[in-house]
Backbone as CSV, one residue per row, in Angstrom:
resi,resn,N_x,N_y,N_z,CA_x,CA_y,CA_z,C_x,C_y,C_z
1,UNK,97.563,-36.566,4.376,96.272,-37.124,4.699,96.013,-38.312,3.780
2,UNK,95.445,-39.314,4.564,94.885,-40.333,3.638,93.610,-40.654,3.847
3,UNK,92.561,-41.645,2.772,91.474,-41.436,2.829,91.228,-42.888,2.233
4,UNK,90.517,-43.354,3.681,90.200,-44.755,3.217,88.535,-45.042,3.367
5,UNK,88.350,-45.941,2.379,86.880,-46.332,2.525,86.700,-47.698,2.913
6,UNK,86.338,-47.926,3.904,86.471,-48.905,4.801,85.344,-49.780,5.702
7,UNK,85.248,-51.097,5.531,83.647,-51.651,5.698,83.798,-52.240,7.240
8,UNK,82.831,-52.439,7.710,82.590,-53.286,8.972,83.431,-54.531,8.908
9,UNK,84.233,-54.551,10.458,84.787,-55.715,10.564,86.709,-55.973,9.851
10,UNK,87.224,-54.215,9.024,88.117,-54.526,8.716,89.251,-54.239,9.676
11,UNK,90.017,-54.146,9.383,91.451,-53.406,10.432,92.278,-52.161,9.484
12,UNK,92.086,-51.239,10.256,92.978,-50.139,9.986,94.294,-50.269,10.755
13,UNK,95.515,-51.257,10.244,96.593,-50.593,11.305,97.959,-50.141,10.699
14,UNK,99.046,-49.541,11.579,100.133,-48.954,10.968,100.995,-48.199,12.124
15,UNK,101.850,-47.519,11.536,103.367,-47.195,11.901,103.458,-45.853,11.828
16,UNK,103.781,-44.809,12.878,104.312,-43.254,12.563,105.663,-43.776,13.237
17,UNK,106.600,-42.920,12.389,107.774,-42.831,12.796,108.522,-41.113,12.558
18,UNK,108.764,-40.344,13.178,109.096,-39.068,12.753,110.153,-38.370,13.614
19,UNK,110.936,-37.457,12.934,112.439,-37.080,14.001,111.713,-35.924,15.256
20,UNK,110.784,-35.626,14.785,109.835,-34.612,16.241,108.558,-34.792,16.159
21,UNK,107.914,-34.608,17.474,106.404,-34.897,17.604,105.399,-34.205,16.716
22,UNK,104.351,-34.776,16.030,103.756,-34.261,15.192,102.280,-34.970,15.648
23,UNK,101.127,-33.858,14.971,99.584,-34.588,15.331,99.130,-35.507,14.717
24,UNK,98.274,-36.339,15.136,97.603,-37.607,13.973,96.346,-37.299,14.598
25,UNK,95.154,-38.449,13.229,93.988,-37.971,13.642,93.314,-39.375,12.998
26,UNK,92.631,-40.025,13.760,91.827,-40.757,12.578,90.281,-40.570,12.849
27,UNK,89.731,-39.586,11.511,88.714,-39.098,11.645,87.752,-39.720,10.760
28,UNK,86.330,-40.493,11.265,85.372,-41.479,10.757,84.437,-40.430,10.421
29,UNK,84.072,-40.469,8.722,82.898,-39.670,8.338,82.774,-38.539,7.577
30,UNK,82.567,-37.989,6.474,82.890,-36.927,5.758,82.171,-35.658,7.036
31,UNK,81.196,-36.063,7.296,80.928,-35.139,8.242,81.913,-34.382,9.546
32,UNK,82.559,-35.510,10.255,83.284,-35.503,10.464,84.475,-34.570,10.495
33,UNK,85.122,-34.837,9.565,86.434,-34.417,8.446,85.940,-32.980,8.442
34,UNK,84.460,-32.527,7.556,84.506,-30.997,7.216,84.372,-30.747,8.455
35,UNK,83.967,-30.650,9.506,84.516,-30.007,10.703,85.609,-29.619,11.193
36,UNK,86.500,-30.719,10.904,87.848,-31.001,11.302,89.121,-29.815,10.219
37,UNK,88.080,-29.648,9.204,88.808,-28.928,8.022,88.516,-27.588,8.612
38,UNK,87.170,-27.316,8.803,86.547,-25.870,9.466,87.104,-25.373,10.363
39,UNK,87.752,-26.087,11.244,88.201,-25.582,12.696,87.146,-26.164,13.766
40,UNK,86.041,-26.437,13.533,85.284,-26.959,14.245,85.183,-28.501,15.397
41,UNK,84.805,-28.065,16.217,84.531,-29.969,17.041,84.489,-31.049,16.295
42,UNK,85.169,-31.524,16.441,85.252,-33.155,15.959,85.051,-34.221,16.450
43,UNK,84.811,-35.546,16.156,84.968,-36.834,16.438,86.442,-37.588,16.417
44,UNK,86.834,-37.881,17.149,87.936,-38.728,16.427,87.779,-40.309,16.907
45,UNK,88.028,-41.871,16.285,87.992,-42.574,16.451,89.610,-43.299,16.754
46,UNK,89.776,-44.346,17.507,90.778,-45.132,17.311,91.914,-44.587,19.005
47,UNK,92.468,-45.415,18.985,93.305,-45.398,20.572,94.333,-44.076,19.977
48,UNK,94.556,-43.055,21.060,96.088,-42.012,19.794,95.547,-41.067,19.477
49,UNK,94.492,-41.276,18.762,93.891,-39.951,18.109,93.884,-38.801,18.476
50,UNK,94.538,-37.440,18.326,94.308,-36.264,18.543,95.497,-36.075,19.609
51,UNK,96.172,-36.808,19.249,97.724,-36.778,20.198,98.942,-36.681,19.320
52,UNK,99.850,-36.220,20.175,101.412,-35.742,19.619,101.908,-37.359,19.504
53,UNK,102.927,-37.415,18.623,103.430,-38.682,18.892,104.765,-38.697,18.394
54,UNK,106.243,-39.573,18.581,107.424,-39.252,17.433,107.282,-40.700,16.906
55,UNK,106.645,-42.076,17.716,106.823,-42.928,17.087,105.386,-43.510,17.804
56,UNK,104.622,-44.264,16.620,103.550,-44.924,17.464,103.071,-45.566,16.336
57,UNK,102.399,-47.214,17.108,101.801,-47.735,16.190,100.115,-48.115,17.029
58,UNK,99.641,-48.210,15.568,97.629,-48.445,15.948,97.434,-49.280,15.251
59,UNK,95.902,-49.880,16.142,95.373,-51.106,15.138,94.021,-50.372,15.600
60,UNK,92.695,-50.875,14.516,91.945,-50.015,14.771,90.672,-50.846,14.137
61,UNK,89.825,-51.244,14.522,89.060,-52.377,13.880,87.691,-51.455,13.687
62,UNK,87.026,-51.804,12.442,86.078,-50.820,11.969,84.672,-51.309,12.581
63,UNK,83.869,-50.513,12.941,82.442,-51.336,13.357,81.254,-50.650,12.548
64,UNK,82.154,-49.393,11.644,80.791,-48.930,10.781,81.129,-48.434,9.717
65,UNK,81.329,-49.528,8.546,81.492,-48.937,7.484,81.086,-47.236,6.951
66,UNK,82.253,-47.114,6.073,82.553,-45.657,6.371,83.920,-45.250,5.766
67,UNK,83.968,-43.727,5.308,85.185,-43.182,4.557,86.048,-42.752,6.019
68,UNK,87.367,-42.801,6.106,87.380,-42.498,6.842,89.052,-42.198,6.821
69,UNK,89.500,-40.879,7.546,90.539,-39.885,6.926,91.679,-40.252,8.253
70,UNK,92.582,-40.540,7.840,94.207,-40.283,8.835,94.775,-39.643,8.385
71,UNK,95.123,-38.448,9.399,95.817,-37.064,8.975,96.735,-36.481,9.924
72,UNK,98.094,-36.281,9.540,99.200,-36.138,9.961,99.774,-34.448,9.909
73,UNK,99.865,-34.023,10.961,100.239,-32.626,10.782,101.065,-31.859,12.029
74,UNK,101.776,-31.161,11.109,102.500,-30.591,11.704,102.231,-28.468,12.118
75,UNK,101.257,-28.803,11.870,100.685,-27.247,12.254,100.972,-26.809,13.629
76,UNK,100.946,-27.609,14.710,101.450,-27.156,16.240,103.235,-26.356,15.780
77,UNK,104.158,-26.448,15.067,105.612,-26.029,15.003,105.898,-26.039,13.753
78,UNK,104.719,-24.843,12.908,105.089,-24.835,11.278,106.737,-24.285,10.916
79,UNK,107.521,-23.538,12.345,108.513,-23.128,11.946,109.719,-24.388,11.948
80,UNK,109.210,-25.757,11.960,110.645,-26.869,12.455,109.921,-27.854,11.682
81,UNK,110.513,-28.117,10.964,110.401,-29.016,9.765,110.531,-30.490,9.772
82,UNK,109.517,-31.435,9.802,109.771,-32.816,10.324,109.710,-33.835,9.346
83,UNK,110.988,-34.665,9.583,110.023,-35.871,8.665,109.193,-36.794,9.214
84,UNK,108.912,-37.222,8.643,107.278,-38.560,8.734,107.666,-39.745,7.747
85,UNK,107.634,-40.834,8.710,107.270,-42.265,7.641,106.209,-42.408,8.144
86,UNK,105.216,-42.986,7.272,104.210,-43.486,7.755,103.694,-44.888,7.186
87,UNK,103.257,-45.605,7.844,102.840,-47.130,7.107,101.576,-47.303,7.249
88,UNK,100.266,-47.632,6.551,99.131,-47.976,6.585,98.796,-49.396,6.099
89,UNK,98.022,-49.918,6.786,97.522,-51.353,5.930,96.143,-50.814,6.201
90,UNK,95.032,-51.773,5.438,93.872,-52.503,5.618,93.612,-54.049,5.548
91,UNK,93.324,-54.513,6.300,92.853,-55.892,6.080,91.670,-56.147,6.518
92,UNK,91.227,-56.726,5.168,89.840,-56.651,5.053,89.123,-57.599,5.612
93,UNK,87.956,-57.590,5.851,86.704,-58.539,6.819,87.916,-59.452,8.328
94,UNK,88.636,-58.614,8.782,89.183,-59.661,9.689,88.648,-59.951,11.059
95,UNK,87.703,-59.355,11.209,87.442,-58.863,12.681,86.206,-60.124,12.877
96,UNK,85.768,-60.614,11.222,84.259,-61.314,11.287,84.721,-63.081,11.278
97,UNK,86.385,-63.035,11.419,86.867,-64.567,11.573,86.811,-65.172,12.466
């Protein structure tokens, strides 16, 4: 999991690459998140979200500043062991050029 704090107008984007399908999530909001931790209904933001993937890339432009969590898991097939690259950027105020 990563945890970015992130203002209006930036770009969240990046790279999964992994040898079997695994979940991603990009979840906007501590509120949010403890749901997501609880077992509970969630929000998720961004194109992908809450989908299997072995290789995928996102761009994800922010419109409300905000903490906001990408989380990678392999809980659907805890018995098969995967790797994960993962690449993240931010670039900041790009959306306001």
């Amino acid at each position: 999991m990563w945890t970015f704090s992130l203002r209006r107008n930036d770009l969240l984007s990046g790279e999964i690459d992994a040898d079997d399908d695994v979940n991603i999530w990009l979840i906007g909001g501590e509120r949010e998140f403890n749901a997501f931790k609880s077992g509970n209904e969630f929000l998720t933001v961004g194109e992908g979200s809450g989908t299997r993937v072995k290789k995928f890339n996102f761009s994800f432009g922010v419109d409300v500043s905000d903490t906001y969590y990408f989380v990678v898991s392999n809980e659907h097939s805890i018995l098969t062991p995967k790797t994960v690259t993962v690449y993240v950027a931010v670039s900041d105020d790009v959306l306001s050029r």
